[in-house]
Every structure is written in C-alpha cells, then in structure tokens.
C-alpha positions in Angstrom: 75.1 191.2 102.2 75.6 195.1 101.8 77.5 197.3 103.9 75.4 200.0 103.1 72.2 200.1 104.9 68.9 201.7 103.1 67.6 204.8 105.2 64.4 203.9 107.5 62.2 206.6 108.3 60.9 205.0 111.7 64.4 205.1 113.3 64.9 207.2 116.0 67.4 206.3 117.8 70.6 204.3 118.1 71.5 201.8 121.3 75.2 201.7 121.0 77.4 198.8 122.7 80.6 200.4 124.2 83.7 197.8 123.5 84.4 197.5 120.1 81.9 199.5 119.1 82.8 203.0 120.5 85.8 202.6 122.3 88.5 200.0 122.5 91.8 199.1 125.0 95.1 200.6 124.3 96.9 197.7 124.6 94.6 195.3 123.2 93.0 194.2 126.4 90.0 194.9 128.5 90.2 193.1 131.4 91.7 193.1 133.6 92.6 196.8 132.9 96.1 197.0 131.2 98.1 198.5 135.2 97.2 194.8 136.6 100.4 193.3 136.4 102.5 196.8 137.7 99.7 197.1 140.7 99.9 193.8 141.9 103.8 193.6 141.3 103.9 196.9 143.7 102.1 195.3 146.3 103.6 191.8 146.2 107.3 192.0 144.5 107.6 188.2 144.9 105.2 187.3 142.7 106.2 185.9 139.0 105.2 186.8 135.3 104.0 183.0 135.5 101.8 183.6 138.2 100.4 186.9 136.7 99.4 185.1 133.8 97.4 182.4 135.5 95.9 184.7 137.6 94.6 186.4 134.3 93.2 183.4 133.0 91.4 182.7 136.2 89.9 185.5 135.5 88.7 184.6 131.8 86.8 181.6 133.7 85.4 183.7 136.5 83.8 185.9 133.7 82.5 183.5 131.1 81.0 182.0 133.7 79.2 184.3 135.3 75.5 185.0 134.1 76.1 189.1 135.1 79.1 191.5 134.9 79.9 190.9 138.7 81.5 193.2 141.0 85.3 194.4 140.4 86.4 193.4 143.9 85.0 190.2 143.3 86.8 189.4 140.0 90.0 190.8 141.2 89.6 188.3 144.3 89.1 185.4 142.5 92.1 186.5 140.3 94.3 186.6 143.3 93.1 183.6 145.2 93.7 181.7 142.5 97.5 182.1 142.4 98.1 182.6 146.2 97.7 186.2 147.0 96.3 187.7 149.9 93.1 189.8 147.8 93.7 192.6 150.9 92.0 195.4 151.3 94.2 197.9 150.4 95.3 195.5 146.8 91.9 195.5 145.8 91.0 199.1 146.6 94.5 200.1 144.4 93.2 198.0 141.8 90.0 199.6 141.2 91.2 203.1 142.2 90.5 205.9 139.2 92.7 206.7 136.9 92.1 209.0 133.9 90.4 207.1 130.8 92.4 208.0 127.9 95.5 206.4 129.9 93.6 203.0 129.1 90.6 203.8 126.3 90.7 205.3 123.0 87.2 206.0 121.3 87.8 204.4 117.4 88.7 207.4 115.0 85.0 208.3 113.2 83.4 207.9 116.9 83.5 211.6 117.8 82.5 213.3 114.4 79.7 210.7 114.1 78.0 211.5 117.4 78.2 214.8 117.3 76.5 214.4 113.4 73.6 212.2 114.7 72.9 214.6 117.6 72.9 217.7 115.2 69.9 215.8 113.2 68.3 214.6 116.3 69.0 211.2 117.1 68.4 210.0 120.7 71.2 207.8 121.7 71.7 205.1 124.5 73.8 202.5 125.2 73.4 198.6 125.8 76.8 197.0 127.4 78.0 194.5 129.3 80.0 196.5 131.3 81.5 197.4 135.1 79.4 200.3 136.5 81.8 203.2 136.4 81.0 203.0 132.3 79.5 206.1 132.1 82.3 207.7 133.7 84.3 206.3 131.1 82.7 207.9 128.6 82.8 211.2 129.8 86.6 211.1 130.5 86.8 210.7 126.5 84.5 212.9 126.2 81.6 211.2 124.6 79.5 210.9 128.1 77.5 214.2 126.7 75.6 212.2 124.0 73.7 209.2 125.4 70.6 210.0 127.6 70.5 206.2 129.1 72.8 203.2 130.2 71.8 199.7 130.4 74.8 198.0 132.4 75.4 194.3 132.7 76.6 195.2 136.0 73.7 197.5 137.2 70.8 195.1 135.7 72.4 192.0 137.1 71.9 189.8 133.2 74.4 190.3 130.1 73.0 190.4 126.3 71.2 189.2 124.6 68.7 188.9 127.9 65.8 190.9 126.7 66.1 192.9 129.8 69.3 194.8 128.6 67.4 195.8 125.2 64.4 196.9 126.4 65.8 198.9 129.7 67.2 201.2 127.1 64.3 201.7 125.0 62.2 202.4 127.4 64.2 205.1 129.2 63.9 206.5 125.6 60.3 205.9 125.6 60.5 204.6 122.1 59.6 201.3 120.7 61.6 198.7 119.9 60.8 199.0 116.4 62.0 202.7 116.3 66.1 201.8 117.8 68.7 200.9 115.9 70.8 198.4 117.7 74.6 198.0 117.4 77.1 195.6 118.7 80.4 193.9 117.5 78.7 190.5 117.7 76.5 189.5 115.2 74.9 186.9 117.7 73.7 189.7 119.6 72.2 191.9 116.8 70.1 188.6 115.5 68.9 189.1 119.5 67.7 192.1 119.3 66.1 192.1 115.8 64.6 188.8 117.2 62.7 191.2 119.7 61.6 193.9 117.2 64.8 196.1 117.4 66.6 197.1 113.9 70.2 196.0 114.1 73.6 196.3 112.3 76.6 194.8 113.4 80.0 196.8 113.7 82.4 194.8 111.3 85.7 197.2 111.0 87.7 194.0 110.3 86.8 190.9 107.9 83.3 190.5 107.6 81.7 187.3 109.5 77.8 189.0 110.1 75.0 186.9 109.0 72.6 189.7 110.1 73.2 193.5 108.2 76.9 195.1 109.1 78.6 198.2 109.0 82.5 198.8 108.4 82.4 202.3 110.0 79.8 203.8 112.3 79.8 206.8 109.8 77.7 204.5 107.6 74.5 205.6 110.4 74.5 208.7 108.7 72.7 206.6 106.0 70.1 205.7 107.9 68.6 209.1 109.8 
C-alpha cells in the first residue's frame, strides 16, 4: 500500500493523536513520567531498584485494564500499594506536581513546520488521545498548544479509542462531519475504527511498516492531501 496518499478535496481537517504521533518521551517512556523513580527515592530512601520496577509494572496492569485514562493519583496509588509504600499525601502531590514539558517531551522533528503549513492553508485541527488531562498544557509548553481548536481526552470523556465517543467529540466541536476529518494515530487498529465510522484515516508509520489501513512515514506527507 502507498505511502503517499492522493489529495481529497472534502478534507477539512485533521484529528491528531498526541503519543507517537506529535510528540514522544525522552527517555523512551510515557508512563509513569521519566522523575518516578528519583521522586519516590526522595521520599522513601529505603526503597530498592527491585521494588521500583514492580511497582512500574503494577502500573502496566492498572492501565490496560482500565476502560478510561483514570486519574493520576489513582494510578500512582495503585503503583505504590503494590510494593508497600505509604501513597501519602504529600508523595502523590510531588508526583504529579508540574514541571516544564520539554524536560520530559519532545514534539518529532517535521511536527512544528507541518502545523504551522496546514494552518497557513486553513486546516482546522483537533486532537483525539488517550491521555491524562493536563494534555493540553503539554502542548502548549512545546509550543504546539496554539494550533488545535479542540481536545477529546480519554481522561475527560471517561472511554479510550476506538469508542466512537472519542471520534466524534472532536468532530463535532469542529462542526464538521465525519467524512470531512482526517484521522491519525500510530495504531493502525484505531484508524480501521475511525474509517469504520465515516472518518478518513492514515496511520503514522515512522518505523517499519505494519498498517493494513493507508500510512504515512512523516506527517509532512498531509501536505498531500489539503
């Protein structure tokens, strides 16, 4: 299947997922954030690099289990219980405290000069993700906040993709039809979703190519299509 997608005169938009799509972890990890490990070690010295660990997985479980992005205090107790630490108030609170974006996020290197193309020709953006609720304030800390006019959080709307719900929240605080969105996601399981429900949808694929529905290597290939 081609890489390069044929322009669609209908499109008018673009709902963007956020990891792996726009932005990704330095470090190789999204969650828990990369300053677990030295946050909990400052509030409980004792504990080991075994313990740490398991409490990471216990959080793998807690999340691919859930049917919603839950809350961040709630994952971080579960984490903690899990292992024997005391989730107090003042741990959790450090472990969701703010810290400046680019110390944990880097948007992918064509992100920036893309946007800022697709806004110049008058694309509406959004974005789709299953996600924690500070996302948007993620965004604008790496300064790409400025381009999306809507958010459709796991978090906020209490279901993850591919629920319908997530989709069509988006599109219709665009006030466009399905039919007139481009979807994108890193997982092609999710794009089949939303061209299942009327959306157009390519899948990110910056690395070898799995997509059974139509992919993209670089989200400079959008320019194509508007």
């Amino acid at each position: 299947m081609t890489t390069r997608p044929s322009p669609q005169e209908d499109l008018r938009a673009v709902l963007f997922d956020s990891g792996g799509v726009l932005m990704q972890p330095i470090g190789g990890r999204w969650n828990p954030r990369a300053d677990f490990e030295q946050t909990v070690l400052a509030h409980v010295p004792s504990i080991t690099s075994e313990q740490l660990a398991a409490a990471v997985a216990a959080g793998d479980r807690y999340l691919a289990t859930s049917s919603s992005t839950p809350e961040t205090d709630d994952y971080h107790r579960v984490m903690l219980s899990d292992v024997g630490v005391d989730p107090t108030s003042e741990l959790l609170a450090d472990l969701r405290r703010e810290v400046p974006p680019a110390t944990l996020l880097e948007t992918y290197p064509e992100v920036m000069g893309t946007l800022e193309e697709l806004s110049r020709r008058g694309v509406r953006m959004a974005v789709v993700s299953d996600a924690w609720p500070n996302l948007p304030d993620l965004h604008t800390g790496l300064g790409i906040g400025r381009f999306f006019e809507a958010y459709a959080i796991s978090a906020v709307l209490g279901c993850n993709k591919p629920d319908p719900r997530m989709y069509h929240h988006a599109s219709a605080a665009l006030g466009l039809a399905p039919a007139q969105c481009l979807f994108l996601d890193d997982d092609p399981a999710l794009v089949a979703a939303a061209i299942g429900l009327g959306y157009a949808g390519r899948a990110v694929c910056r690395g070898p190519v799995t997509a059974e529905v139509p992919f993209i290597a670089s989200l400079v290939e959008l320019l194509d299509l508007f």
